[in-house]
N, C-alpha and C positions, 0 to 999 in steps of 0.2 A: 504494500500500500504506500502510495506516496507521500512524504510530507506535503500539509498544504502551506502555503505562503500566502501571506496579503503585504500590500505596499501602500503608505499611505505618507507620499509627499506632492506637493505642489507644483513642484517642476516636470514637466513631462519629458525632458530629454534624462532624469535620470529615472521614473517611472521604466520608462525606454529603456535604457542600457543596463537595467536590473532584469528584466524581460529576458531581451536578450544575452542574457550572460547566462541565466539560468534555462534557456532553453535547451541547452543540453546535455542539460543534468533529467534522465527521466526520472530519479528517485522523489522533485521537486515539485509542483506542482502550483503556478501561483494563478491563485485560484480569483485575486481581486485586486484592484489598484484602486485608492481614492485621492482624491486632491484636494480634500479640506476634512474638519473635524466631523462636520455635521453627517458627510456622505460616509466616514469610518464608523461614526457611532449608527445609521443607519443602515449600514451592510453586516453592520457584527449581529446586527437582531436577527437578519436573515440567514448568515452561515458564519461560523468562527475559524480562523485560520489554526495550523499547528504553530505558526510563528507570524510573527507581524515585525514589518522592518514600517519601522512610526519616525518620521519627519520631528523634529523638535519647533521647530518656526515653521509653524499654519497658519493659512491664514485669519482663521478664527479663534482656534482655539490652538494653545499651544497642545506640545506633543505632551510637556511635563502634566501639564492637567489633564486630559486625555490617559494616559497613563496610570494615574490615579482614578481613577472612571473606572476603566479597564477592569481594572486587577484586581 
């Protein structure tokens, strides 16, 4: 079974080259990308990642508080 992966930063060129770094890793699987706090906190409702690579500077909400949310 794969690890699942979520990516939640605001730049889409490293969204992107997280992508594709892990795209050939089949053990990986990144299963979501978001670009701000509100779309992480409404994706986590829907499916939870095995690991989340969390942005510290959102645009909304930091990653630190977020984080605390989280966990």
């Amino acid at each position: 079974m794969p690890i699942k992966l979520a990516v939640c930063d605001d730049h889409r060129l490293v969204v992107s080259g997280i992508r594709n770094a892990l795209s050939v890793c089949d053990h990986i699987h990144v299963i979501a990308d978001y670009s701000s706090g509100k779309e992480l906190l409404d994706g986590l409702a829907i499916e939870q990642p095995d690991i989340l690579l969390l942005d510290i500077q959102l645009p909304d909400i930091t990653g630190t508080e977020l984080a605390g949310i989280i966990s």
